[in-house]
C-alpha positions as CSV (number, residue, x, y, z in Angstrom):
1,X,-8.1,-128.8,96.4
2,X,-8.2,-126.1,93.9
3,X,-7.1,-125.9,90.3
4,X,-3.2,-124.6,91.4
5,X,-2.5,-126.9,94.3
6,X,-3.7,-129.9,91.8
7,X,-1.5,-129.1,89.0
8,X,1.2,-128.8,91.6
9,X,0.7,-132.1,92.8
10,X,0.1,-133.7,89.6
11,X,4.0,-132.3,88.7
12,X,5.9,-133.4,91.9
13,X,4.4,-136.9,91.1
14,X,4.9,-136.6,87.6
15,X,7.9,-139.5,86.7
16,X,10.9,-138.1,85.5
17,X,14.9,-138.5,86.0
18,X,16.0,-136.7,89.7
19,X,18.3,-133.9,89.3
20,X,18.0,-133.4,92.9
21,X,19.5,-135.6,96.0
22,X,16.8,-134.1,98.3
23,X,14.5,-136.4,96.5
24,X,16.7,-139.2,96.7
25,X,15.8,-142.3,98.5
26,X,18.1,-145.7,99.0
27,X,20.7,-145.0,96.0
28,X,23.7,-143.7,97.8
29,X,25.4,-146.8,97.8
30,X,25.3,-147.2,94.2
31,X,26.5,-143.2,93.7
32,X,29.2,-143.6,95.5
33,X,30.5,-146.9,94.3
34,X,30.1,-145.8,90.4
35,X,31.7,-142.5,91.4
36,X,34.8,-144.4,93.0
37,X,35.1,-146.7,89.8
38,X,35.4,-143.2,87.8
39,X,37.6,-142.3,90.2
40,X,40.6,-144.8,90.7
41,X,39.9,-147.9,87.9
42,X,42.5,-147.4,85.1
43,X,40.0,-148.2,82.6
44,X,36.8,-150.7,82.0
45,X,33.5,-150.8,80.9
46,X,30.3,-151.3,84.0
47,X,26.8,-152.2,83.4
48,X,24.1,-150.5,85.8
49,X,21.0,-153.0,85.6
50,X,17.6,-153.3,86.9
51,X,13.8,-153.2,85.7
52,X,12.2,-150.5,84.2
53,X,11.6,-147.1,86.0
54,X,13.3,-148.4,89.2
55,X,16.0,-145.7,88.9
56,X,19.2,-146.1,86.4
57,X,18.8,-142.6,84.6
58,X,19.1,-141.3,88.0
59,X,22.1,-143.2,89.2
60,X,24.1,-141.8,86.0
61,X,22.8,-138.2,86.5
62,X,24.4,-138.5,89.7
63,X,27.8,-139.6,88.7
64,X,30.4,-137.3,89.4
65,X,33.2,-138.6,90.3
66,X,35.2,-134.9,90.2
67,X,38.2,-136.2,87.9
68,X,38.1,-136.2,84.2
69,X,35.2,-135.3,81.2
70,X,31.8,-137.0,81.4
71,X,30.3,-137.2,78.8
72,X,26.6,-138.3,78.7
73,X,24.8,-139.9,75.8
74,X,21.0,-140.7,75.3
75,X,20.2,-143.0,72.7
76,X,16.9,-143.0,70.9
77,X,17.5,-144.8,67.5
78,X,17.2,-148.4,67.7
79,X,16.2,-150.6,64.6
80,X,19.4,-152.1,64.7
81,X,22.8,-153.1,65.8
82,X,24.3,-150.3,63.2
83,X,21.7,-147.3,64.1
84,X,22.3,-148.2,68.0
85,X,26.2,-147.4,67.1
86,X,25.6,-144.7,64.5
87,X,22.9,-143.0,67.1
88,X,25.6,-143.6,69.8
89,X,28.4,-141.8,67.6
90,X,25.9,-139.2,66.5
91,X,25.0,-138.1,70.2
92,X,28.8,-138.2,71.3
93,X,29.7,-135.8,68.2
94,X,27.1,-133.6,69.3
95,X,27.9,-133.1,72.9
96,X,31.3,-132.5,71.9
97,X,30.5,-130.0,69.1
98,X,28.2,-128.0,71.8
99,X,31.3,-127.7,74.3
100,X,34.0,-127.5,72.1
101,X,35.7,-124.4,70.0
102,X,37.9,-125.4,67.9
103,X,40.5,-128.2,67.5
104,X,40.8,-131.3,65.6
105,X,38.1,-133.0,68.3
106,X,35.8,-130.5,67.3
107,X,36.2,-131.2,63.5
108,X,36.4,-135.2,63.5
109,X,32.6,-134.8,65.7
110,X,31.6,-132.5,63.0
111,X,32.7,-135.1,60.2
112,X,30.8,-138.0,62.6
113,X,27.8,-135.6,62.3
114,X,27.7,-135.2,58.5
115,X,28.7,-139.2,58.1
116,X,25.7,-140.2,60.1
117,X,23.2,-137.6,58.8
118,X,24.4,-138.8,55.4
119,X,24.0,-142.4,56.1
120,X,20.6,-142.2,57.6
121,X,19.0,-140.2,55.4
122,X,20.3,-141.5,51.9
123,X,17.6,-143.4,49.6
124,X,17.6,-144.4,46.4
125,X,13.8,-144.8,44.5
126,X,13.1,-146.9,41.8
127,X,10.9,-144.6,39.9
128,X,9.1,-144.9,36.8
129,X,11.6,-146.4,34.0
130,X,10.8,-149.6,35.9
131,X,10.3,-149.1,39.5
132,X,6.6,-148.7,39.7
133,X,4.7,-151.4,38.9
134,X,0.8,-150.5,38.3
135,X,-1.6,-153.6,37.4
136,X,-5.8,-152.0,37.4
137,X,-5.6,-150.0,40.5
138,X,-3.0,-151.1,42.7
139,X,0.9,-149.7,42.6
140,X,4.0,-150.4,44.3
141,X,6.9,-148.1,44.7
142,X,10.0,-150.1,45.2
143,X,12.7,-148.3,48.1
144,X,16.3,-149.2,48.4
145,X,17.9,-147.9,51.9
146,X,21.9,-148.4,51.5
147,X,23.5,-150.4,54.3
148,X,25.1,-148.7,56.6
149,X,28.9,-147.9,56.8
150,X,29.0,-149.4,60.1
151,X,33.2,-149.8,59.6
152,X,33.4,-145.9,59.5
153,X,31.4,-145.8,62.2
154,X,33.6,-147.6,64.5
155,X,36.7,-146.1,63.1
156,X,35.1,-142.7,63.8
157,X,34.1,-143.4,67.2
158,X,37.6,-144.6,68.2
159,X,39.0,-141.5,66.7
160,X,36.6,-139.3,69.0
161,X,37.5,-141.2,72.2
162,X,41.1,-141.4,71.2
163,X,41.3,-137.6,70.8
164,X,38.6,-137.0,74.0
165,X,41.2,-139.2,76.1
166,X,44.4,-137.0,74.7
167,X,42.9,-134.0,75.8
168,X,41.0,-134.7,78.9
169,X,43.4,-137.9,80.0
170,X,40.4,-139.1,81.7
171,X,36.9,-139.9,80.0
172,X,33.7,-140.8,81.8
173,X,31.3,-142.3,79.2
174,X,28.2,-142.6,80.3
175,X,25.3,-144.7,77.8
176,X,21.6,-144.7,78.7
177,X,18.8,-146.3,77.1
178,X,20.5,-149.5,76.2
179,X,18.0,-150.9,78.8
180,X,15.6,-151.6,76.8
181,X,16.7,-153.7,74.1
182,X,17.0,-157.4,74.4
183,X,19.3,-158.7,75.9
184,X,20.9,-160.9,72.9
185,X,21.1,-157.8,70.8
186,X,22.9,-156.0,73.7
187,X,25.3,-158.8,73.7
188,X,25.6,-158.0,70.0
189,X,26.4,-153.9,70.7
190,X,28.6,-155.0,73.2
191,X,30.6,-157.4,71.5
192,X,31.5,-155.0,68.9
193,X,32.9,-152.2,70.9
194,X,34.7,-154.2,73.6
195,X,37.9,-153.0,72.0
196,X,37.1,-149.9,70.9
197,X,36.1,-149.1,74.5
198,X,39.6,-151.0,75.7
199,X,41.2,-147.2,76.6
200,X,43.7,-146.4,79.7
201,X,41.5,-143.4,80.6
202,X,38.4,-144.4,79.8
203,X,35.7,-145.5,82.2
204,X,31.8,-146.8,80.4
205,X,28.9,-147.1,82.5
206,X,25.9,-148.1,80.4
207,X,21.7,-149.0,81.4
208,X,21.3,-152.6,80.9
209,X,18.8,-155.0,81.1
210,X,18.4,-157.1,84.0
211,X,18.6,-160.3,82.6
212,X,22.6,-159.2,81.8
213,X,22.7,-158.6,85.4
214,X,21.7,-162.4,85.7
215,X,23.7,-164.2,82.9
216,X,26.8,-161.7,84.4
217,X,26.5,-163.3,87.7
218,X,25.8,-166.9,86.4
219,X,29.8,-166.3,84.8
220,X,31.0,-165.1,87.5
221,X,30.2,-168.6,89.6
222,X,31.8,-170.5,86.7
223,X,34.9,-172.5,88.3
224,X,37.9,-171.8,86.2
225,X,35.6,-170.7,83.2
226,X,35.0,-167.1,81.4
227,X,32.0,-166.7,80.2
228,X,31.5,-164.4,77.2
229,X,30.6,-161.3,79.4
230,X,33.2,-161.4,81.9
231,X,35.2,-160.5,79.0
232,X,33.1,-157.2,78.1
233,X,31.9,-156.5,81.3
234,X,34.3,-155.7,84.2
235,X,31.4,-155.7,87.0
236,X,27.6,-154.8,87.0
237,X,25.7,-153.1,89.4
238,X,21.8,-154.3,90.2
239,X,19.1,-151.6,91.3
240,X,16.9,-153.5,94.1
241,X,13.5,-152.5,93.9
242,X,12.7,-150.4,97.1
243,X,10.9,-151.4,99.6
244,X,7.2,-150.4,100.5
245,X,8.3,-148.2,103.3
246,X,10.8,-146.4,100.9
247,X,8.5,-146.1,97.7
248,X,6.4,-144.3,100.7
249,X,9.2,-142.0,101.1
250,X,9.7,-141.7,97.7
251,X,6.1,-140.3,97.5
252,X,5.9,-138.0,100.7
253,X,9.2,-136.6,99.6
254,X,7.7,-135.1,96.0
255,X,4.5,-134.1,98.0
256,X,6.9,-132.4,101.2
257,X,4.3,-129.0,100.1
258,X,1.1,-131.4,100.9
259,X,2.0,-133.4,103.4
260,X,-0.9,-134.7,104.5
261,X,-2.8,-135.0,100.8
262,X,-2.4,-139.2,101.0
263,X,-3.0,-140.7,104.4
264,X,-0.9,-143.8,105.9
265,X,-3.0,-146.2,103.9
266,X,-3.5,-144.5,100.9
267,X,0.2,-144.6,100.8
268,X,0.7,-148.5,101.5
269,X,-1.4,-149.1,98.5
270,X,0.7,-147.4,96.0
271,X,3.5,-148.7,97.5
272,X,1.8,-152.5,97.6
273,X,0.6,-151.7,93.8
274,X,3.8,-150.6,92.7
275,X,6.4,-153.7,94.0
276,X,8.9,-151.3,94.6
277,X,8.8,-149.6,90.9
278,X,9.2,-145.8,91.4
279,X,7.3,-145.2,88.2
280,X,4.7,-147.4,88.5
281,X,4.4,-145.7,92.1
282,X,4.3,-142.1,90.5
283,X,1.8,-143.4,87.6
284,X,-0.8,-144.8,89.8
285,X,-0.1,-142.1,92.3
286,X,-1.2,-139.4,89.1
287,X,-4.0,-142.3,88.6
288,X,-5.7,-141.6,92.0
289,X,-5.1,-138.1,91.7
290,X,-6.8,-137.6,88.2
291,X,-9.8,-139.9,89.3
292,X,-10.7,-137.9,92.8
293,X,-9.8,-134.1,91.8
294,X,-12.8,-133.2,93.7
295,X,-11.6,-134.8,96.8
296,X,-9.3,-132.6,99.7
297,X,-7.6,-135.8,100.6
298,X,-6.6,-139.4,99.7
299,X,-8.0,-142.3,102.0
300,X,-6.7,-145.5,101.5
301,X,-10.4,-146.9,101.1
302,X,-10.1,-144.3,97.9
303,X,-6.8,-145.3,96.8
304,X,-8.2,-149.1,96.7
305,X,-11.4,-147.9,94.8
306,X,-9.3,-145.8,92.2
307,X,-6.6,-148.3,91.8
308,X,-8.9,-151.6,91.0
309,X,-10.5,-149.2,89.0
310,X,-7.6,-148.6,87.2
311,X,-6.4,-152.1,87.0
312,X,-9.9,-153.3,85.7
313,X,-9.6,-150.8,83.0
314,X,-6.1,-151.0,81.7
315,X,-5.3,-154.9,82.8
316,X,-8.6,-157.2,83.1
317,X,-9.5,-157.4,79.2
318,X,-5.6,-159.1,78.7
319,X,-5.9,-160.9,81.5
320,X,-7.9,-164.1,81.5
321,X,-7.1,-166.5,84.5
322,X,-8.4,-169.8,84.7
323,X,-10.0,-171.2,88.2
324,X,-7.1,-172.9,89.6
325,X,-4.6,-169.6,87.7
326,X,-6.9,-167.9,90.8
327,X,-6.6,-170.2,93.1
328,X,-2.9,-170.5,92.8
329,X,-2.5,-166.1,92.9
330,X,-4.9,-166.5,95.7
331,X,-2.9,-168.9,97.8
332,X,0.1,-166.8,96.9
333,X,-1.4,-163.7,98.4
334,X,-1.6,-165.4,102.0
335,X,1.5,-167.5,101.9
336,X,4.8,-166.2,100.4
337,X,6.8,-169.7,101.5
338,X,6.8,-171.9,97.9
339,X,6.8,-174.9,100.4
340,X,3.8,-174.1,102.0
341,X,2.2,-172.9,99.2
342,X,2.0,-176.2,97.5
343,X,0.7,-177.9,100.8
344,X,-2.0,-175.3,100.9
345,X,-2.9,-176.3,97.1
346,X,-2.7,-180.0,98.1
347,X,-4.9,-179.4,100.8
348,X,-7.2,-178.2,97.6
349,X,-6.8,-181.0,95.9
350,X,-4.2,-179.2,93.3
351,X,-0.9,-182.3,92.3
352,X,2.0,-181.3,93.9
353,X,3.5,-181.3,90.3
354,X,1.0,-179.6,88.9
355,X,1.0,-176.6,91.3
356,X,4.8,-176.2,91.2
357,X,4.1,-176.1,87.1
358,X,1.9,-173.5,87.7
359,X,3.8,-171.2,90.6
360,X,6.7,-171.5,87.7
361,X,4.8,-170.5,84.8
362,X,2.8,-167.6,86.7
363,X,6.2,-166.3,87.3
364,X,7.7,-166.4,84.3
365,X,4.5,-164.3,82.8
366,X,5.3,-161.9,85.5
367,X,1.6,-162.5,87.6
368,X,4.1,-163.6,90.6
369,X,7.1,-162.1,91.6
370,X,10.0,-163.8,94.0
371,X,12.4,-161.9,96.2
372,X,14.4,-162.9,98.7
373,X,12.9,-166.7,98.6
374,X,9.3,-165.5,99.0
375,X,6.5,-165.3,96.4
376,X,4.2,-162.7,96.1
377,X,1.3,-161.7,93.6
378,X,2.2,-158.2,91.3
379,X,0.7,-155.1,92.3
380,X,-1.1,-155.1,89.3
381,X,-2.8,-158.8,89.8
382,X,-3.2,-158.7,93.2
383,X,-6.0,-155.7,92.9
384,X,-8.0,-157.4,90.1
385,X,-8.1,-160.9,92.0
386,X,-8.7,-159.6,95.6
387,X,-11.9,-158.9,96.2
């Protein structure tokens, strides 16, 4: 491979956001069940959940349901409940002050703008009539951030969506990022704009972390009960991981111009590493790329090489397993049954109690992962235990 066919590679694997359905593998249900909520729900707010890198940014750049304004919003800022909000208002403002001309929108997302600039930025210093202290060689400046006016805040998002709604009679809000935040501070955020976002017209769609997905559908089963985020939420949508055959597909459709650069088996053992993450696929993939440049193509005996390699490096120094910690990940890795698992580490010698204690604590650290009632080592553990 020369220098331009390397760099070319290295870009089609290179993990970003799809903008393109020809790359698309195994979302169009979710599409088209998001677009068909935009389309004929009244009004409501919709979580899209699921790990990390398995996909949400995706799903919302590919929401268009054809009817009404959408309206995408990115947040970044996230010290707190109030920045999360204020950051939230401050990108809604701006998307409306680059596609608007005039009118009283336009002016109320200019006044958001100035409110949350002012808010964020104003500090007050305790200088030197008191504020410094100095004892030998040591000093200490005193700062005093002002609390933010999260009550404007909220007033002047309402007025945005209130005036958005007049003028497009249909708004399609969608929020990214929210994802990665806890869970209980989510809750939080989404607590306090459960009214605010309680519009005829107006149709939310947020990233959100799995474990809502969970404590959503625990609610849900509650017998003549509402649980607190059946009363936010009016559905959730989970992103299953793919499966090895389409994280494969995933791969060979970025490298369509190269074929033939990763063999079969180099390709089931990104797929096997990455436990159906699509960025964990892509990152190795770059991984086994940047490690063999001088190489024409990728064997699978290469891609095993380069990715315990890899795994060693980034994952063995935080990683110390104890003899029956192996023995358990190594029983795992032949039997995915939890049942016969534990008669396998009987057979060893291992309690019964003690190996269901450790099959549950190995999977709550994330060195196991279940799906569909079967147990299977991580990607990531399985190459630095297998030998």
């Amino acid at each position: 491979m020369n220098e331009n066919e390397i760099r070319e590679i290295l870009q089609a694997l290179y993990d970003t956001p799809l903008s393109s359905k020809n790359l698309l593998v195994n979302r169009d249900e979710e599409i088209n069940s998001l677009n068909a909520i935009c389309f004929y729900q009244p009004k409501g707010v919709y979580g899209l959940c699921g790990e990390t890198g398995v996909g949400k940014t995706t799903i919302l750049n590919f929401i268009e349901p054809g009817v009404g304004k959408r309206v995408y919003v990115r947040l970044t800022e996230k010290e707190s409940k109030e920045i999360i909000i204020g950051d939230m208002l401050y990108k809604l403002a701006k998307e409306i002050e680059k596609h608007e001309e005039k009118g009283k929108l336009l002016t109320t997302a200019k006044k958001s703008i100035e409110f949350i600039i002012e808010e964020r930025s104003e500090t007050r210093s305790i200088g030197a009539s008191g504020g410094i202290f100095v004892s030998g060689n040591f000093s200490k400046t005193t700062t005093h951030t002002r609390k933010f006016n999260i009550y404007h805040a909220y007033e002047l998002l309402d007025d945005i969506l209130n005036l958005l709604i007049e003028k497009y009679n249909r708004i399609i809000l969608l929020i990214d990022e929210l994802d990665k935040e806890k869970k209980e501070e989510v809750l939080i955020i989404l607590d306090s704009l459960k009214n605010i976002f309680d519009k005829q017209g107006l149709i939310v769609i947020l990233s959100l972390p799995f474990a809502i997905y969970r404590e959503y559908a625990k609610d849900r089963l509650r017998w003549n009960e509402s649980g607190n985020l059946e009363n936010i939420l009016k559905d959730t949508y989970f992103l299953e991981p793919l499966s090895n055959e389409q994280i494969q597909e995933v791969i060979l459709k970025r490298l369509r111009k190269y074929p033939d650069f990763l063999d079969s088996d180099a390709l089931y053992e990104i797929a096997r590493y990455s436990d159906g993450n699509p960025r964990d696929a892509l990152w190795i993939s770059q991984q086994i790329v940047l490690n063999n440049l001088h190489k024409k193509r990728i064997t699978g005996n290469i891609a095993v090489k380069t990715i315990k390699k890899i795994t060693k490096k980034y994952f063995e120094n935080s990683l110390q397993l104890t003899d029956l910690q192996e023995a358990v990940l190594n029983t795992i890795t032949q039997y995915g049954n939890r049942n016969i698992i534990v008669k396998k580490l009987e057979e060893k010698g291992i309690k019964r109690q003690t190996a269901y204690t450790y099959i549950n604590r190995l999977k709550e650290n994330g060195l196991i992962i279940e799906r569909n009632g079967q147990l299977k080592v991580s990607g990531k553990i399985f190459y630095i235990i297998s030998k």
